[in-house]
N, C-alpha and C positions, 0 to 999 in steps of 0.2 A: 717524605716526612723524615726528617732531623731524629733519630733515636739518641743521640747521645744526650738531651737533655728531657727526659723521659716525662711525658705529660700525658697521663690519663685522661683527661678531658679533648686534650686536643684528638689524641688516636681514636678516642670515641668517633668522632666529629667526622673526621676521616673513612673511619670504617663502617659509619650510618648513610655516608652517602649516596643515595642512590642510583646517581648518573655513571659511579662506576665500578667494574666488574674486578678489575686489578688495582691494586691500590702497591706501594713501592714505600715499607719500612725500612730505613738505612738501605741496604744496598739490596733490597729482599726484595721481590715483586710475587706478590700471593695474591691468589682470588681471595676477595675480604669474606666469600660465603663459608670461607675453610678452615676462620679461625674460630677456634671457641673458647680461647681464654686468653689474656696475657697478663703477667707477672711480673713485677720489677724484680731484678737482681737481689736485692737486697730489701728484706723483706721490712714493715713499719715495728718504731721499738714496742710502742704498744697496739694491740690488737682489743677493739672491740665488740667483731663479729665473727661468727663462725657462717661460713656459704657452704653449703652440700651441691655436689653435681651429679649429673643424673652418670658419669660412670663411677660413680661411688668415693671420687676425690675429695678431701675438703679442702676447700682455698680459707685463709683469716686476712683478714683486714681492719683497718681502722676507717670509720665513718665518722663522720663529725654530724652532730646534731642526727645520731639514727633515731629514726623514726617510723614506724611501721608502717603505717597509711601512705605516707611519700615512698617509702621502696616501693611498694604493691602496685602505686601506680607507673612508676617509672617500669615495671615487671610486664606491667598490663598494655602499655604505649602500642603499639604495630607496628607504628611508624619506625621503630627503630630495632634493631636487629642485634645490636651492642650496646652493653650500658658500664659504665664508668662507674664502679663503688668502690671507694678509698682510692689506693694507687692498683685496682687490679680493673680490669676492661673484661667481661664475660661474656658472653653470648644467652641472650636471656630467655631461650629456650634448653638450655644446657644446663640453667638452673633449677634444682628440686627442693632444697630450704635456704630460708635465709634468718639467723637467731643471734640475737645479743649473745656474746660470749661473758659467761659470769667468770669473775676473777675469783682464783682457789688462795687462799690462806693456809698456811701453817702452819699449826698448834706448836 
């Protein structure tokens, strides 16, 4: 898999599948069962979610069209072991919230 042009949907795609045990990011060959997150380099300008993990990190990201019902199910799926929200790929057992981030204003 080509990391230099960094696509969250495709590494999903990659790391759900299940005929295989080693999967080979840019020059990296990892058991896919050993990732539990990935993060672009450089993070989105704006952020409209905040994700809590179960070792107490928070990842932010931007979702388009968030929606509560469609994360839950995407949370809920089996069949898949990774899920792809905004530009970050998580492991959706690794997950413990997931909440709109409300934007702070300055008096």
């Amino acid at each position: 898999m080509d990391m230099e042009n960094y696509n969250a949907q495709e590494i999903e795609e990659v790391l759900n599948n299940q005929s295989n045990t080693m999967v080979a990011l840019g020059d990296i060959i990892v058991q896919r069962y050993s990732i539990t997150r990935m993060v672009p380099e450089e993070q989105p300008a704006e952020v409209n979610t905040e994700i809590k993990m179960n070792d107490g990190t928070t990842v932010e990201t931007f979702i388009e069209d968030y929606n509560t019902r469609t994360l839950m199910n995407l949370l809920n799926n089996s069949s898949e072991n990774m899920i792809a929200l905004g530009d970050v790929i998580l492991q959706r057992f690794s997950i413990t919230r997931i909440m709109p981030k409300t934007v702070q204003t300055e008096a």
